[in-house]
C-alpha positions in Angstrom: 5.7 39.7 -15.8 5.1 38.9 -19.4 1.7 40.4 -21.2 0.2 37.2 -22.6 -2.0 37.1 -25.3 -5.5 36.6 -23.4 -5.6 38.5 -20.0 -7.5 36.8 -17.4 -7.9 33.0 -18.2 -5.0 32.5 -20.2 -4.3 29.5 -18.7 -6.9 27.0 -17.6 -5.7 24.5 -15.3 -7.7 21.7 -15.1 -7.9 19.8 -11.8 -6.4 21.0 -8.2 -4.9 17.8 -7.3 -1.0 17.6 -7.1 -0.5 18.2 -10.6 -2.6 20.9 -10.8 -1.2 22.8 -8.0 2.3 22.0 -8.5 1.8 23.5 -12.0 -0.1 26.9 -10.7 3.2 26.8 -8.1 5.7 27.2 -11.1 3.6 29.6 -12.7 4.0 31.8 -10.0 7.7 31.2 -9.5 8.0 32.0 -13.6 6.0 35.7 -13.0 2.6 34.4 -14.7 -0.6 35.0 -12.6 -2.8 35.2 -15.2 -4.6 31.3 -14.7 -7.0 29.7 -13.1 -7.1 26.1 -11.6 -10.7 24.3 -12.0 -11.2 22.2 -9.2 -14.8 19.7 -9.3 -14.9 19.3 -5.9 -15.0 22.0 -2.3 -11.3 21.1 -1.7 -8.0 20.9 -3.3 -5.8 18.0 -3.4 -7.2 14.9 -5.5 -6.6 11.7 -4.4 -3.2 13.2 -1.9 -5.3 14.7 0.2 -5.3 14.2 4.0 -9.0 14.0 5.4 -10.2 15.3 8.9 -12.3 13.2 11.3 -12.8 15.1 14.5 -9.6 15.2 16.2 -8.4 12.7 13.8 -6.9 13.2 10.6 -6.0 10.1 7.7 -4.4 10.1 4.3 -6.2 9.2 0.8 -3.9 5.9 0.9 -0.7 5.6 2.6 1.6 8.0 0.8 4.7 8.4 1.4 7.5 10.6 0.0 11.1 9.1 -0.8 13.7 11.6 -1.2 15.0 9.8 -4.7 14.3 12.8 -7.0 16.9 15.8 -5.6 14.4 18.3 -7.2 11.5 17.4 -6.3 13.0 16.8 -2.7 14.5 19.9 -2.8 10.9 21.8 -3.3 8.9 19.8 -1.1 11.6 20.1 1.8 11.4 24.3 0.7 7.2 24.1 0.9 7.2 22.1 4.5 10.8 23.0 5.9 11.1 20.9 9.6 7.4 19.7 8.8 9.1 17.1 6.7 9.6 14.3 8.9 11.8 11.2 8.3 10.1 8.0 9.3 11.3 4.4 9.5 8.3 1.4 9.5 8.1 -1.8 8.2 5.4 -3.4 5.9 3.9 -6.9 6.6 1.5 -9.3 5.1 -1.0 -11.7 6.9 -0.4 -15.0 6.1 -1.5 -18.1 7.7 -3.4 -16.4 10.3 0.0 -14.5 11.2 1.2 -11.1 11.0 5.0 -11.6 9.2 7.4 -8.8 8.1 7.2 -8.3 4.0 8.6 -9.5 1.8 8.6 -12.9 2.9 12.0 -14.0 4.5 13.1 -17.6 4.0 13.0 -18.4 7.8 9.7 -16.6 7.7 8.7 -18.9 5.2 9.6 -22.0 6.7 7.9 -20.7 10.3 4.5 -19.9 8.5 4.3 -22.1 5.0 5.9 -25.2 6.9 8.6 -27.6 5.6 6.7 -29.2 2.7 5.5 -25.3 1.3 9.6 -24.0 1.6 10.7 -26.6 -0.2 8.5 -26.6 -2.9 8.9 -22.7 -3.1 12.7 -22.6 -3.1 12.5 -25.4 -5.6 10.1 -23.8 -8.4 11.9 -20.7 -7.9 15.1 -22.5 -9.2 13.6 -23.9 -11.4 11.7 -21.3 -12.9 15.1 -19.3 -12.9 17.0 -21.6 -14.9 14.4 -22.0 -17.2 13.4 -18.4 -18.3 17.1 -17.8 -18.5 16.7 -17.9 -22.6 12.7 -17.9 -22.4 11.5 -14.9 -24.6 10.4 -11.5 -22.6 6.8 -12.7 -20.9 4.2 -10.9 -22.6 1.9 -11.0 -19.5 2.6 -10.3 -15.7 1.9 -13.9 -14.3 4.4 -15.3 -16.9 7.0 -12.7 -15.6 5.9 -13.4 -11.7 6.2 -17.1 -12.3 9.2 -16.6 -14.3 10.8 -14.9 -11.5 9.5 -16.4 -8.2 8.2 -19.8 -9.4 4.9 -21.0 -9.1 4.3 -21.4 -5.4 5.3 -18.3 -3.9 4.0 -15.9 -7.2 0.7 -18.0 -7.1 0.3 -18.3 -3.4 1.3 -14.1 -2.9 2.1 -12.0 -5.9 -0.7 -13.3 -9.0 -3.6 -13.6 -7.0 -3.1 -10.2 -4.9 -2.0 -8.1 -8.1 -5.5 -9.7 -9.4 -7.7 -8.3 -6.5 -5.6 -5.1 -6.3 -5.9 -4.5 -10.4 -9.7 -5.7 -10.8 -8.3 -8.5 -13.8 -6.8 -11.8 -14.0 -3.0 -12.4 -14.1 -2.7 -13.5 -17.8 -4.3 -10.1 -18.7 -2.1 -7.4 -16.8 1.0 -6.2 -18.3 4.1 -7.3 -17.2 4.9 -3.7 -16.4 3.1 -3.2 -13.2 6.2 -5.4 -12.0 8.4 -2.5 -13.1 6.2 -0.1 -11.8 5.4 0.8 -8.1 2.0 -1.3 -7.2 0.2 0.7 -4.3 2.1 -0.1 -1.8 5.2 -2.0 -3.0 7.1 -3.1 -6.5 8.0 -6.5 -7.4 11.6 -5.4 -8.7 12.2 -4.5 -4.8 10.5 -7.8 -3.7 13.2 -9.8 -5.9 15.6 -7.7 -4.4 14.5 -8.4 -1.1 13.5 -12.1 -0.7 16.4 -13.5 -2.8 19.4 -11.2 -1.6 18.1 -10.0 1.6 18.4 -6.5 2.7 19.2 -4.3 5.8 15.6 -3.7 8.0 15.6 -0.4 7.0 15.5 -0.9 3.7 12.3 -2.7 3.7 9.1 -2.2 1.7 8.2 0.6 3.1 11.5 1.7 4.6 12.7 4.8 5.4 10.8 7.7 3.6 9.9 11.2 4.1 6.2 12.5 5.7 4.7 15.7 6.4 3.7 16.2 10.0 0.1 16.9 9.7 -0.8 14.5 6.6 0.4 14.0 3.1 -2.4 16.5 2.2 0.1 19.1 4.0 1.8 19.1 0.6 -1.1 20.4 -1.7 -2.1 22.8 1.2 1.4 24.5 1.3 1.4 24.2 -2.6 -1.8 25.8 -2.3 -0.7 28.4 -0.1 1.5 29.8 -3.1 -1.1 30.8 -5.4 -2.5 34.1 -5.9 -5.5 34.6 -4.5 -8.6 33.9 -6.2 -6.9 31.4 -8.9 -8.1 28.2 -7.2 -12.0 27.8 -8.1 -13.6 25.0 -6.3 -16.7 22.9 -7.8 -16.1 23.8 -11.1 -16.4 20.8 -13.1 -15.4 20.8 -16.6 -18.1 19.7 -18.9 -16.4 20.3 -22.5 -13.7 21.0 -24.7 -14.3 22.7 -28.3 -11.1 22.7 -30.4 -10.7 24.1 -33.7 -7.7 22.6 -36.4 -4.4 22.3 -33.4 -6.1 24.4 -30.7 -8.3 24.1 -27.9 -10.1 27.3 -28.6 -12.6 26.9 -25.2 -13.2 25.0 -21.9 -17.2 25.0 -20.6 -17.2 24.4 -16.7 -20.2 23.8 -14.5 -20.6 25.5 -11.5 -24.7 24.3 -10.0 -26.6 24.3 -12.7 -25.1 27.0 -14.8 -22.6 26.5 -17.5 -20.4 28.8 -18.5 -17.2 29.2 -21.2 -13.7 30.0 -20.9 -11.7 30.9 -23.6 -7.9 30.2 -22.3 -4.8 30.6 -24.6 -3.3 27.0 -22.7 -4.9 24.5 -21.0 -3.4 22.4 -19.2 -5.2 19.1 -18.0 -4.8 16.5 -15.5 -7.8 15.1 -16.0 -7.9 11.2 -17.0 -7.3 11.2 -20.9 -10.1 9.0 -21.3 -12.2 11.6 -19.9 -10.9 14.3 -21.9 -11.1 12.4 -25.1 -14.6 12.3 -24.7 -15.9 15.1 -24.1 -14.2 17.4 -27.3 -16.3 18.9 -30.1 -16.0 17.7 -32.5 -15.5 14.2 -31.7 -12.2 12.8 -31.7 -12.0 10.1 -34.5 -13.6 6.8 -33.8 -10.4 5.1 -33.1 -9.5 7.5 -30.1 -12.9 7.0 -28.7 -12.7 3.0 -29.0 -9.4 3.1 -26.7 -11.0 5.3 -24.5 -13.3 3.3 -24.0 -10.6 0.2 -23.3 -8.9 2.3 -20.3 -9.7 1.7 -17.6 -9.0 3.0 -13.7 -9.4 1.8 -10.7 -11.2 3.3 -8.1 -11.0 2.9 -3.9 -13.6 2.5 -1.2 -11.1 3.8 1.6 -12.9 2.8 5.7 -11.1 4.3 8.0 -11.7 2.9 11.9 -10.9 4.9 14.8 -10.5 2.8 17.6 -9.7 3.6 21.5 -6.7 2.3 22.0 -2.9 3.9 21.4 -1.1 1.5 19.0 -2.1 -1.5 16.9 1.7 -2.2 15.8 4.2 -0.5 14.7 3.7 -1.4 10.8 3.5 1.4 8.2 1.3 -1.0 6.3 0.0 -4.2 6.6 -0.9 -6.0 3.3 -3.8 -9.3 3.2 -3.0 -11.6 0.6 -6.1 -14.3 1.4 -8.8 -13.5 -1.9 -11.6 -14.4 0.4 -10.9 -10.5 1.9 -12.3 -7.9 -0.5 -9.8 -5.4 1.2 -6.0 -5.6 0.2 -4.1 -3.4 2.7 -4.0 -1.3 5.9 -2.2 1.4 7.6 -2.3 3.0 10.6 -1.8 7.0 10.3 0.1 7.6 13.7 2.7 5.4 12.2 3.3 7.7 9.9 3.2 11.1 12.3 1.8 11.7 16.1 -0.1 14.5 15.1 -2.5 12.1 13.2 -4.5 10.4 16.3 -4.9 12.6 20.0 -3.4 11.2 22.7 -4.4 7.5 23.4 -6.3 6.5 20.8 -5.5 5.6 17.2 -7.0 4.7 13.3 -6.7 2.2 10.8 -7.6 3.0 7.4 -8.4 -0.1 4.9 -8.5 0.0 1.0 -10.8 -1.8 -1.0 -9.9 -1.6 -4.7 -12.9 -2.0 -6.8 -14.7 -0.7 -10.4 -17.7 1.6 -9.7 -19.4 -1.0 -11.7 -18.9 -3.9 -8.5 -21.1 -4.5 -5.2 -19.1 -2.6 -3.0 -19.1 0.6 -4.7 -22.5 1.0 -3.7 -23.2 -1.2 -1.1 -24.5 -0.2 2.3 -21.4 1.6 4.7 -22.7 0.2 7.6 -23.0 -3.2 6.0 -18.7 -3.0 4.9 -18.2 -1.5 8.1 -19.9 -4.4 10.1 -17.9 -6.9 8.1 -14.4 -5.1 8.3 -14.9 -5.1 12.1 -15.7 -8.7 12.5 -12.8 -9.6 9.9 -10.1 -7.9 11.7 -11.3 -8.4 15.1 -11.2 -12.6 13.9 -7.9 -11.8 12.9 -6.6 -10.6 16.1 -5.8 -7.3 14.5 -8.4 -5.3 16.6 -10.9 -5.5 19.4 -14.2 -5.0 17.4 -14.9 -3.5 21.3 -12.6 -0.4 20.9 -14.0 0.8 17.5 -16.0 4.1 18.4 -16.3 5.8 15.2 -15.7 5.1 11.5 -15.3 7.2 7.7 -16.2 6.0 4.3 -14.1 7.7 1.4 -14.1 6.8 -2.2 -11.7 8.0 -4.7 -13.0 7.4 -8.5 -9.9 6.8 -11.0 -7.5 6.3 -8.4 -4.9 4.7 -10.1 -4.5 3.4 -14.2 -5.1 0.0 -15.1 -2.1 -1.5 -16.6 -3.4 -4.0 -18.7 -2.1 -6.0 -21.5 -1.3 -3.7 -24.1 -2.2 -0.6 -22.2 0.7 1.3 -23.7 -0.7 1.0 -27.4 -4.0 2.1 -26.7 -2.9 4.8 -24.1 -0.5 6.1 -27.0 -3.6 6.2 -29.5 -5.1 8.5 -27.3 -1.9 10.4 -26.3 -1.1 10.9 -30.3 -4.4 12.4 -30.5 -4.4 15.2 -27.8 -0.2 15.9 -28.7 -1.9 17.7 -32.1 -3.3 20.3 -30.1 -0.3 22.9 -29.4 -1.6 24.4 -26.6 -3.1 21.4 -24.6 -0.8 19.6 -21.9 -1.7 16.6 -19.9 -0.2 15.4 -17.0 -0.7 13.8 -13.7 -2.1 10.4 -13.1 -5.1 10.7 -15.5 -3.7 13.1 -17.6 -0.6 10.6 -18.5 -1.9 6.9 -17.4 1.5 6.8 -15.6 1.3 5.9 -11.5 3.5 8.5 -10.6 3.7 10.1 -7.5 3.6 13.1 -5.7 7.6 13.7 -6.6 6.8 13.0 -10.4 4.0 15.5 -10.5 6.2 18.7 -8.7 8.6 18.3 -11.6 6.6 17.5 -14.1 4.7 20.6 -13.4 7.1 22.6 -13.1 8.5 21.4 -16.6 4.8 21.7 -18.0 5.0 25.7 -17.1 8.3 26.6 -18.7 6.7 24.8 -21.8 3.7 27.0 -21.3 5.8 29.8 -21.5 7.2 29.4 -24.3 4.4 28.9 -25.8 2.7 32.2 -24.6 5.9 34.2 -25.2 6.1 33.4 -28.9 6.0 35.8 -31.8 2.2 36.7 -32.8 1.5 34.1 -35.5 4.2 31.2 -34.5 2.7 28.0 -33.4 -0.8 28.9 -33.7 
């Protein structure tokens, strides 16, 4: 093991979500124990986690793992072994007081939408084909969703949920979220889908890889490959004090006390906009503004365990009416046995939300009332078998992508790259919605670049 420069605390690892751990993981594989990870909250894991309800257990969202990065695959098959479990389930959307496999297949369209709505759809989406053909890029993500679907089906499906799920209207949102995987599906695979049609398998959800006892059974087993001691829960990070191209100390709260760390790296996953505002000195004015102009979304997550087997056999269910605050549903057993005993099951429903809106703070019995009754109307549930239920809520769950997102992310990003030994990654730490295969390789990238570092010549970089 290499002698680095600082003994204890040479690396600070800020946050034990995904990122976090899948960075303290590498460290260990390169030899370096010599960190610790600073975790605000009593357990590890972030917004992958997978909670436990009595004999129940449900995930932070329905996560799934697809086996597209050979790397990343390759280390997550190494942590869970047979644990890893493949798993085939459609996705559908409620529409028209139906429940119809999604995307939306023309036959499906005609059944539910009726003759007058197919025809208009398949004729605006013609239309609007031909005519963006030599139309300039869209500069906004209705102009692309209209561009690509037409009018009726992007403003009847697409536009308005993408508003609901993203907190903005559709002229505001980049045209990148439709590049990007939305929680839950992307539009690229929609197109795909509803104009060329695809094998059942290959649906929205598809066939995908899932631990057996919970996505969470990732961070746990990632967990498991620390050293002990170098996973500190409620420690909350409270400051950074930088000096010229360094960080040159962290200050974490643990109670009441704070206390500072003086690492030789630090590596954050925290959001940027967080970490932008809370150096000393300030960062300049600029940096602070588009900090400011972030923003993330956050989840109220109600999960309903209900005494009954099965609802269906849908990995996730999507609601694309706007009068429903919620956007989508899954049910965990779908995912793996182990996540319901024997005969009964659990649906967990996301509301997507600011901290600033109603339901953030609104009464759990009061949303719990109302899910019951909605779902139950919908045929969904029997309001009847509902026993128990869980409020969770995630704060930053996700980046924003709004129109011109990238420039003021970059702002902020330009700022933090002066500092030679500060790297940010993860969710928050790069306003990227990545995923749980982005953030095993990009930690274990971030710690050979941390070695390097450390293993300089006194006097180079610094």
């Amino acid at each position: 093991m290499s002698t680095l420069r600082n003994g204890f605390n040479s690396i600070a690892i800020l946050g034990g979500g995904p990122a976090g751990l899948a960075t303290g993981w590498a460290l260990e594989e390169l030899g370096h124990t010599d960190y610790t990870i600073f975790e605000k909250s009593s357990v590890h894991g972030g917004n992958a986690r997978t909670v436990r309800f009595g004999d129940f257990k449900y995930d932070t969202g329905p996560h799934r793992f697809h086996a597209r990065h050979p790397e990343a695959t390759r280390l997550v098959s190494g942590l869970l072994g047979p644990d890893l479990q493949e798993v085939d389930a459609p996705a559908r959307i409620y529409w028209e007081g139906r429940f119809v496999d999604f995307p939306l297949r023309p036959l499906q369209i005609l059944k539910s939408g009726g003759l007058g709505f197919a025809v208009k759809a398949a004729t605006d989406l013609v239309t609007a084909r031909i005519r963006s053909r030599n139309a300039a890029p869209p500069e906004d993500f209705q102009t692309y969703a209209y561009n690509w679907f037409g009018k009726t089906i992007a403003g009847t499906f697409l536009v308005p949920f993408s508003e609901r799920l993203w907190g903005l209207p559709g002229p505001q949102l980049s045209p990148d979220i439709a590049g990007r995987r939305l929680p839950g599906f992307s539009v690229a695979g929609i197109i795909k889908e509803t104009l060329f049609g695809s094998k059942k398998s290959d649906h929205l959800e598809g066939r995908f890889l899932y631990p057996r006892k919970g996505y969470g059974q990732i961070s746990d087993k990632m967990a498991e490959k620390l050293s002990p001691g170098r996973l500190a829960y409620s420690q909350r990070i409270v400051g950074l004090e930088t000096n010229r191209d360094r960080i040159t100390s962290v200050s974490v709260k643990t109670g009441g006390e704070v206390r500072t760390v003086s690492p030789e790296a630090v590596i954050s996953t925290l959001p940027i906009t967080i970490i932008a505002r809370m150096m000393d000195p300030q960062p300049p004015q600029e940096v602070l503004d588009a900090a400011d102009k972030l923003q993330f979304r956050d989840v109220v997550l109600v999960a309903l365990f209900i005494d009954q087997e099965s609802i269906s056999d849908a990995a996730v269910t999507y609601f694309q009416n706007p009068k429903y605050e919620f956007t989508r549903a899954h049910e965990p057993r779908n995912r793996s046995r182990d996540m319901s005993p024997q005969g009964k099951t659990s649906l967990v429903i996301e509301y997507p939300c600011f901290r600033t809106e109603d339901i953030w703070e609104r009464d759990e019995k009061s949303i719990v009332d109302n899910l019951v009754r909605d779902l139950d109307q919908m045929g969904l549930i029997k309001g009847s078998r509902v026993f128990a239920s869980d409020v969770h809520k995630m704060r930053d769950a996700y980046p924003v992508y709004s129109k011109g997102y990238k420039e003021t992310s970059d702002i902020i990003k330009s700022y933090l790259s002066q500092f030679k030994n500060l790297w940010t990654l993860g969710r928050g730490g790069s306003f990227f919605y990545g995923h749980v295969h982005d953030f095993v390789t990009d930690g274990f990238s971030t710690a050979e670049g941390v070695r390097a570092y450390l293993n300089q010549p006194a006097g180079v970089g610094v």
